[in-house]
C-alpha positions in Angstrom: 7.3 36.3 0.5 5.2 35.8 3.5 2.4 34.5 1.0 4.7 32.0 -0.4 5.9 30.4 2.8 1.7 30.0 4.3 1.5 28.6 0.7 4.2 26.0 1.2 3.5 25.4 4.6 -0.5 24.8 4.1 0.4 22.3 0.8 2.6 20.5 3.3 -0.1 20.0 5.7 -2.7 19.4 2.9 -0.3 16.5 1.9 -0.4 15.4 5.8 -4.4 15.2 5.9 -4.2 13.0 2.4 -2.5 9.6 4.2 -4.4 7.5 6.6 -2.8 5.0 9.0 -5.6 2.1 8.7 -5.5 -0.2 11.8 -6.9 -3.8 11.7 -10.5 -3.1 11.8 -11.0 -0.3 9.1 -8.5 -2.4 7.3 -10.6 -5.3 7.1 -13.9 -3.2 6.2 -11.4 -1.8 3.5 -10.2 -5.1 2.2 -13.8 -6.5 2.0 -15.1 -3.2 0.4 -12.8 -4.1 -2.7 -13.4 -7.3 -3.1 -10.4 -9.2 -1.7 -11.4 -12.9 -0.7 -12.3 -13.6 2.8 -10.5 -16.8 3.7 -6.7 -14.9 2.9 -7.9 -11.7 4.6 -6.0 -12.7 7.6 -2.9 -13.2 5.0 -3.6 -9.6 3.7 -3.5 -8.0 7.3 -0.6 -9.6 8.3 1.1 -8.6 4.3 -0.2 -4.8 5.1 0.6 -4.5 8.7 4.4 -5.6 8.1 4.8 -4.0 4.9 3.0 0.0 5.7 1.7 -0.4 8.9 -1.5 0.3 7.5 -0.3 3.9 6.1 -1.8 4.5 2.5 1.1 6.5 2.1 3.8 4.9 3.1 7.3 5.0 0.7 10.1 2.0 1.3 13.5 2.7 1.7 15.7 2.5 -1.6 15.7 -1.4 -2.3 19.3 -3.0 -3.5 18.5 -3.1 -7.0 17.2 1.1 -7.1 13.7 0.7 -6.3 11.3 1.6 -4.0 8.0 0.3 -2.7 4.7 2.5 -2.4 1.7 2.8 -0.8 -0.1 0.6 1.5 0.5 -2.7 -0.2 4.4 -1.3 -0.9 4.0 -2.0 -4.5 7.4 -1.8 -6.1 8.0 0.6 -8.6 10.2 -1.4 -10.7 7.7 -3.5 -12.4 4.1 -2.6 -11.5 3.9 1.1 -10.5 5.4 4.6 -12.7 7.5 7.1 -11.1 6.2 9.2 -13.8 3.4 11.6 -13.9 2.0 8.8 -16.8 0.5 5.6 -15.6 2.6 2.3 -16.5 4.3 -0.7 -15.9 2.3 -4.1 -15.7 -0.3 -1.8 -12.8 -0.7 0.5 -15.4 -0.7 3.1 -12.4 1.3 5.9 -11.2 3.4 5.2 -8.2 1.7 8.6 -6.9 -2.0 7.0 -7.5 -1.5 3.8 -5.1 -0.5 6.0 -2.2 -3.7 7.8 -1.9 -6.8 7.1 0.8 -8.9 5.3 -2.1 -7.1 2.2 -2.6 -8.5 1.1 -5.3 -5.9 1.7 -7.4 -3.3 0.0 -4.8 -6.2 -2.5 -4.4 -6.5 -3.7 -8.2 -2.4 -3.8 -8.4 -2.3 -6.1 -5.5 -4.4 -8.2 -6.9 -2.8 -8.4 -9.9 0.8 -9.1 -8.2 -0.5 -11.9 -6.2 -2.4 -13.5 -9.0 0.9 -13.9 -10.5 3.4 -14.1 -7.6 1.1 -15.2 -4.6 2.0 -13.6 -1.3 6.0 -14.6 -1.6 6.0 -11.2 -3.6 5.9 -9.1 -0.4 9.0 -9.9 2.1 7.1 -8.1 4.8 4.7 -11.5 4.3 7.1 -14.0 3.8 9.0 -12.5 7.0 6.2 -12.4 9.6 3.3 -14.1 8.1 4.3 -17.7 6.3 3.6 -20.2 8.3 3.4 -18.1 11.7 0.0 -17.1 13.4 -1.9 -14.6 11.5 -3.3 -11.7 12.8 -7.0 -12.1 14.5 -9.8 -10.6 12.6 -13.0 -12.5 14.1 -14.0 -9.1 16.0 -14.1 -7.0 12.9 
């Protein structure tokens, strides 16, 4: 029994040391590192610091219509990420794979959403970011 609970306990904690809380530096370094266009990095900050802030594995309350949002670009599980061990839905991605320290995954997907939706797809943006001051990034 006593095996079982250090067992539990250290998976718990191995969970913990999997998420990273990115602030607005690394984020930026992150951001450019995959490819993500400098003249609407200041848009992306301000999407990621209202929507995880900056926590690669952050998980959204239940939304009205039953779903959630994942990860550090809360990408919704609804229509781009799958609650299922299989990757699907239009990321092609497990909801599990965008709330890992790589974001790649959650990279590529938020791409893809604002592609087609532009950054009214994220509430956390259209809530603190449209047409208010963006966050300043000329030190990093």
């Amino acid at each position: 029994m006593y095996k079982i609970v250090v067992f539990a306990l250290m998976a718990v904690a191995c969970q913990e040391c999997q998420a990273r809380e990115l602030k607005r530096c690394p984020l930026v370094r992150e951001l450019r590192a995959q490819g993500f266009p400098e003249n609407k990095l200041r848009d992306w900050v301000c999407l990621v610091e209202n929507e995880s802030h900056g926590r690669t594995d952050a998980k959204g309350t239940v939304n009205k219509n039953g779903s959630r949002d994942y990860g550090l670009f809360q990408i919704n599980d609804k229509y781009w990420c799958s609650n299922t061990s299989t990757p699907g839905k239009d990321c092609h991605v497990t909801c599990a794979d965008v709330m890992t320290d790589d974001i790649t995954k959650a990279s590529t997907c938020a791409k893809k959403i604002f592609k087609r939706h532009g950054f009214r797809a994220w509430y956390g943006w259209r809530n603190h970011c449209d047409g208010k001051p963006l966050p300043d990034i000329s030190s990093c």
